[in-house]
C-alpha positions as CSV (number, residue, x, y, z in Angstrom):
1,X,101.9,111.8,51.9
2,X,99.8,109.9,49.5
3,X,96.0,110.9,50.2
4,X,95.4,107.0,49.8
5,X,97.5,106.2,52.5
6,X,96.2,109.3,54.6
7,X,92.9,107.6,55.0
8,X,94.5,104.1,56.5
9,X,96.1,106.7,59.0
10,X,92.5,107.7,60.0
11,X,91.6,103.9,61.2
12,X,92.9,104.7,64.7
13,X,91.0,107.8,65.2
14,X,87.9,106.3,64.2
15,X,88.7,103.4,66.3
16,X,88.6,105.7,69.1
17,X,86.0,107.5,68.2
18,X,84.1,104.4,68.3
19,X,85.4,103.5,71.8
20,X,84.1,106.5,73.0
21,X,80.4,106.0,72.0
22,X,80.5,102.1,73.1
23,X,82.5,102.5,76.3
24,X,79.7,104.4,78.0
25,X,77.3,101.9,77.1
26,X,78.8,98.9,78.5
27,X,79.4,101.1,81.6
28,X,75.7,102.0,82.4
29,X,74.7,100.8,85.9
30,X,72.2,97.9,85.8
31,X,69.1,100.3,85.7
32,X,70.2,102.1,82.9
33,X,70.7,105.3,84.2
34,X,73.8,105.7,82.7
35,X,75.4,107.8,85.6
36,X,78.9,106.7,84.0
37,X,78.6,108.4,80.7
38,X,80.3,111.3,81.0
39,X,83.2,109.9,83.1
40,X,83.4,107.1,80.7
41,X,83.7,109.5,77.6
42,X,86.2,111.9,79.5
43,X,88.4,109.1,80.3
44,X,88.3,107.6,76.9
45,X,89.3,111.4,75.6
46,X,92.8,111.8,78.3
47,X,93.8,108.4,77.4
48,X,93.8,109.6,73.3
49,X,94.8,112.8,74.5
50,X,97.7,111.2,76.4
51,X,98.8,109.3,73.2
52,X,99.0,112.5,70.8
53,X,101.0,114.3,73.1
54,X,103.4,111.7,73.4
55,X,103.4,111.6,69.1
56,X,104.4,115.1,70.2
57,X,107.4,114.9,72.4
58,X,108.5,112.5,69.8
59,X,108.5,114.6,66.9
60,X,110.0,117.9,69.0
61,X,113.1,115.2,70.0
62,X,113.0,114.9,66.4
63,X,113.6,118.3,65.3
64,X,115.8,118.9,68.3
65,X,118.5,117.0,66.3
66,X,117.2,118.3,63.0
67,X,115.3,121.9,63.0
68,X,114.4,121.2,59.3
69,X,113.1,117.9,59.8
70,X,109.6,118.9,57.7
71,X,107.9,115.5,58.3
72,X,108.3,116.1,62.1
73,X,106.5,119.6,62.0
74,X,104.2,118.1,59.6
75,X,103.9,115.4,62.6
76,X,103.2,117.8,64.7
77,X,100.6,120.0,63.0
78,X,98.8,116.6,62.7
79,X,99.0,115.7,65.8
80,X,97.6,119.2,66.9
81,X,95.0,119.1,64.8
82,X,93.6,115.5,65.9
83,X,93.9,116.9,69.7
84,X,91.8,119.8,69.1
85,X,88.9,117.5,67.2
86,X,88.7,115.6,70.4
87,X,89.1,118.4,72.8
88,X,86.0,119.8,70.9
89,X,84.0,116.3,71.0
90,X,84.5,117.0,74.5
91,X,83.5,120.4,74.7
92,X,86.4,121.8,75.8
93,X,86.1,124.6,73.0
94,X,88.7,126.9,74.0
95,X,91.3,124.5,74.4
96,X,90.2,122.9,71.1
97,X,91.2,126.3,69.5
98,X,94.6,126.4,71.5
99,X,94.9,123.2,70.0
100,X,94.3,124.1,66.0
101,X,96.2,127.4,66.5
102,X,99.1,125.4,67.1
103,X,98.5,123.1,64.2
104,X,98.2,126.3,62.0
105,X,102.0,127.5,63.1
106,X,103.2,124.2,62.5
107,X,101.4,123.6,58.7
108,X,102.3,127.0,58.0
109,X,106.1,126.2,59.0
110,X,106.3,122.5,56.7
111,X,104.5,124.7,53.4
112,X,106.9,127.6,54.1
113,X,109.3,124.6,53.4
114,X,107.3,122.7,51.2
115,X,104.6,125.3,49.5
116,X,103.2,122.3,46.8
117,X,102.3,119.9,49.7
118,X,98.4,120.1,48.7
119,X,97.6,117.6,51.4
120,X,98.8,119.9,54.2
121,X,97.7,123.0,53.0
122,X,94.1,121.4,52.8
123,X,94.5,120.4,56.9
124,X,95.9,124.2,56.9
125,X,92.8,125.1,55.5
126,X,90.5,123.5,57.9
127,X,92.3,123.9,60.8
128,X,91.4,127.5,60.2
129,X,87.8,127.1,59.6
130,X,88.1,125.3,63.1
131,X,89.0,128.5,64.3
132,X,86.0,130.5,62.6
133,X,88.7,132.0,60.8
134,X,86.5,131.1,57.5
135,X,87.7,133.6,54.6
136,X,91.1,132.1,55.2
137,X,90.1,129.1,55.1
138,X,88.3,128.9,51.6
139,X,91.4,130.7,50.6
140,X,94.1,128.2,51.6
141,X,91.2,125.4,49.9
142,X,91.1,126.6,47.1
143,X,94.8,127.1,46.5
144,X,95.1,124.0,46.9
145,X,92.3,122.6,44.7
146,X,94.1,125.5,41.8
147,X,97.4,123.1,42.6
148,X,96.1,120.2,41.9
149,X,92.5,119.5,40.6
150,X,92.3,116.1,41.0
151,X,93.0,116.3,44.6
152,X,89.1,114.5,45.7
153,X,90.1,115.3,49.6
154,X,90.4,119.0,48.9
155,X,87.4,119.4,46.5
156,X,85.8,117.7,49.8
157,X,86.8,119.7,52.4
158,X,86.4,123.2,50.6
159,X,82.4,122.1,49.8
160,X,82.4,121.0,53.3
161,X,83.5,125.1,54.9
162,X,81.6,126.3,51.9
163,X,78.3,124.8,53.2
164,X,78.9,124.5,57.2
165,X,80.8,127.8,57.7
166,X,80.2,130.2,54.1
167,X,76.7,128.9,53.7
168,X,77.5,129.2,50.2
169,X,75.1,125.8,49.0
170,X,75.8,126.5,45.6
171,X,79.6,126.0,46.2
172,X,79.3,123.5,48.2
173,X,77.5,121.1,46.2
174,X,79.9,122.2,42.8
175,X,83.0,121.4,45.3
176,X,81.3,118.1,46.2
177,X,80.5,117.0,42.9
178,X,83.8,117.9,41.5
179,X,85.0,115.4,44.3
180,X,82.6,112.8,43.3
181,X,83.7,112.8,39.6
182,X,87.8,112.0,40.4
183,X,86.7,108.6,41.8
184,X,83.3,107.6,42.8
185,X,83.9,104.7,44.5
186,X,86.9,106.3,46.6
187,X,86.0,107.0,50.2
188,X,86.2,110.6,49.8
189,X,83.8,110.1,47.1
190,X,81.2,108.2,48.3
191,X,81.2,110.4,51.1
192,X,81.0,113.4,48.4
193,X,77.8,111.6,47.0
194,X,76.1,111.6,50.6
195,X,76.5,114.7,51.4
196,X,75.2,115.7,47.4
197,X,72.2,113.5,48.6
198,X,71.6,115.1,51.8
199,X,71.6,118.2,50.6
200,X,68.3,117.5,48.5
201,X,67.2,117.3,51.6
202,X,68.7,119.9,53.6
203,X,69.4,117.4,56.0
204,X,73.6,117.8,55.9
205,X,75.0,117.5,59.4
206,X,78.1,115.0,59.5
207,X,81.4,116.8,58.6
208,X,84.2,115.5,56.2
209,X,86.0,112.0,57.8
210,X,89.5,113.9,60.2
211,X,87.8,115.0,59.5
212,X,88.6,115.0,55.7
């Protein structure tokens, strides 16, 4: 898929993601104890939750008719990976991983189909650093980077493990900066410029948007 139009598909998980964050707010009892929170943010989680496994059951129909149907398991693997990134907001860490193992099978069965896809083996790549599986996932990042060096969203995303999970700074900020000079005004980039700013600071907390 074009990495432009990846990003639009993000607006709906960052839609939710800021439903999440409000709903409890608006929810707090009138002394503002906020008992509701946690139901709130649970609720908000099964109803996303609820939505990707449907995705799911699509896709599987899918490839019921057509086993080689490689945007279906591509479907899938996405829809995997988005599950386990909220099953984790919601610290439900083990069945995050569940979650991400299974996106791993399925990205590992669309680039045994289609190996050049350099947008999928980048969500291969951190799907695995999802599951501290990090010497993988450098590999798999920067095979795809070595594909195609103008890819900003995989320069991004191998800084990103680099720093959070290698603690390799030095790589982190090259793979960053790398992404910033493809397009500085693209998303990806900007973002690449933050996290080169924070990092002056030692301040660098927020991982890569669906993360990337």
């Amino acid at each position: 898929m074009n990495s432009n139009l990846k990003w639009l598909l993000l607006i709906p998980v960052f839609a939710v993601a800021v439903a999440i964050y409000l709903i409890p707010t608006v929810l707090l009892n009138e002394d503002g104890s906020g008992d509701n929170t946690t139901t709130a943010s649970s609720q908000a989680v099964k109803i996303q939750l609820d939505d990707l496994q449907e995705r799911i059951n699509a896709y599987q129909a899918l490839l019921q008719r057509n086993p080689d149907d490689f945007e279906a398991i591509k479907g899938i693997g996405d829809s995997y990976l988005e599950m386990g990134a909220y099953l984790r907001e919601d610290g439900s860490t083990n069945e995050s991983y569940g979650n991400y193992k299974k996106a791993v099978d399925q990205y590992r069965k669309y680039l045994a189909m289609k190996p050049d896809d350099v947008e999928v083996r980048t969500d291969l790549g951190l799907a695995y650093s999802y599951l501290q599986m990090i010497d993988i996932a450098i590999r798999e990042l920067r095979t795809a980077t070595a594909a195609d060096p103008e890819n900003q969203r995989a320069w991004h995303s191998l800084g990103w493990v680099l720093y959070n999970s290698a603690g390799d700074e030095t790589g982190a900020t090259e793979a960053w900066q790398k992404s910033y000079d493809i397009d500085p005004h693209s998303t990806v980039g900007l973002e690449s410029k933050t996290f080169l700013d924070q990092y002056s600071s030692s301040q660098i907390l927020v991982p890569p948007g669906i993360e990337p």
